[in-house]
C-alpha beads as a LAMMPS data file, in Angstrom:
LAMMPS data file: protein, C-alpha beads

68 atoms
67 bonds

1 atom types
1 bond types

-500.0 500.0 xlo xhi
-500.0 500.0 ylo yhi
-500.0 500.0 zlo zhi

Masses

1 110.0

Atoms # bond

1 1 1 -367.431 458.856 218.570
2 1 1 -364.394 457.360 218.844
3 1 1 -363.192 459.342 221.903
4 1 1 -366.404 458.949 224.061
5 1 1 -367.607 462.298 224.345
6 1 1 -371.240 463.216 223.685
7 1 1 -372.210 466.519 221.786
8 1 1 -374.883 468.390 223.853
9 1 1 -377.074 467.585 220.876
10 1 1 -376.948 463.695 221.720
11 1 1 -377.466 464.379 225.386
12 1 1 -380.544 466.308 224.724
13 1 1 -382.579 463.563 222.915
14 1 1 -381.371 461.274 225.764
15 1 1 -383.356 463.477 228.281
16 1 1 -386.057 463.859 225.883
17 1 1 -386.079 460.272 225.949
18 1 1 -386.452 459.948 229.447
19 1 1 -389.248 462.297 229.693
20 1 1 -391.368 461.413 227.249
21 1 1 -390.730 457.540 229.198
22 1 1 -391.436 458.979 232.458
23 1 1 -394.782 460.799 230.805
24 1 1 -395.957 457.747 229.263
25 1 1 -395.521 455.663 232.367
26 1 1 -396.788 458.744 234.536
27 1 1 -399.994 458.401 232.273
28 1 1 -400.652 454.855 232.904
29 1 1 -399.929 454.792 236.823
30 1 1 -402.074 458.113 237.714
31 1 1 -405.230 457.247 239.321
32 1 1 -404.018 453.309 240.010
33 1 1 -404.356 452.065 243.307
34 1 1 -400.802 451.577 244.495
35 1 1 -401.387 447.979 245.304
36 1 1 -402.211 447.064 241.894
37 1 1 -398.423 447.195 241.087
38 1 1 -397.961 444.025 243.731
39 1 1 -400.515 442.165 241.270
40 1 1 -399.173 439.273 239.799
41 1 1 -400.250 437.772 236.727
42 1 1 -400.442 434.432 237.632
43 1 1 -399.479 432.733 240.883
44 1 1 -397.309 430.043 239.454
45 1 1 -396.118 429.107 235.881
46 1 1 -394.380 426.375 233.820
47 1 1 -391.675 428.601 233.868
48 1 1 -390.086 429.423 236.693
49 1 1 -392.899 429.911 239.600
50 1 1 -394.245 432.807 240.167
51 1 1 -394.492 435.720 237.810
52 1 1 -392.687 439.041 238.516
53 1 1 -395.278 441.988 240.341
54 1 1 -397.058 444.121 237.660
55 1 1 -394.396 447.110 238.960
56 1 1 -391.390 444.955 238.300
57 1 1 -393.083 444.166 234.919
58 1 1 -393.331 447.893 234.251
59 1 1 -389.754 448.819 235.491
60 1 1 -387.921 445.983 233.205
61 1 1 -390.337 447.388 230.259
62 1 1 -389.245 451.308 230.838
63 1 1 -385.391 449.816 231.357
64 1 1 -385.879 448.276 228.318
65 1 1 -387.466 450.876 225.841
66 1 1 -384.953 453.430 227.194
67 1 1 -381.693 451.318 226.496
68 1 1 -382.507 449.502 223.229

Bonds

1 1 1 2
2 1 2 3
3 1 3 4
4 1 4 5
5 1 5 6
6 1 6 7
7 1 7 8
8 1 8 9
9 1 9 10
10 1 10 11
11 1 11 12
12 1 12 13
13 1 13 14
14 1 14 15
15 1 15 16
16 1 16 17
17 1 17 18
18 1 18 19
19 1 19 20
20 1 20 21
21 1 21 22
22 1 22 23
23 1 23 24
24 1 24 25
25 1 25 26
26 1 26 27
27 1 27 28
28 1 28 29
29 1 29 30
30 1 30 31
31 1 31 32
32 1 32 33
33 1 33 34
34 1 34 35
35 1 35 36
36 1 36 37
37 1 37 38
38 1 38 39
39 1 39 40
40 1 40 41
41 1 41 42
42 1 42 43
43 1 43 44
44 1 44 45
45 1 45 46
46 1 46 47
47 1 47 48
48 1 48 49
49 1 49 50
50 1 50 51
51 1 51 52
52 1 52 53
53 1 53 54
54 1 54 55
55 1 55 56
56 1 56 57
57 1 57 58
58 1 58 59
59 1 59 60
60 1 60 61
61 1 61 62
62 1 62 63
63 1 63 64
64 1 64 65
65 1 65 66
66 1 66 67
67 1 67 68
């Protein structure tokens, strides 16, 4: 739309989207031991160093699926 504006049929599969997200990542996380999201998957790579925590993992993942 040209003008910007969002009907309220747009903004309601945008907050569909976001719950079914939140659900699926709700799913996964219940019953983890909070520490498992510090977890990395490797101490040190050819990369960079280092590999992002498990939780960072999962928060550029959700980020990404909701915003594609």
């Amino acid at each position: 739309m040209p003008d910007g504006t969002r009907t309220s049929g747009e903004i309601s599969s945008y907050l569909k989207l976001f719950d079914d997200r939140f659900a699926e990542v709700e799913e996964i996380l219940t019953g983890l031991d909070p520490a498992a999201l510090l977890w990395q998957p490797f101490g040190s790579s050819p990369w960079k160093g280092a590999s992002s925590t498990l939780g960072f993992v999962l928060g550029h993942a959700l980020s990404s699926t909701v915003y594609l």
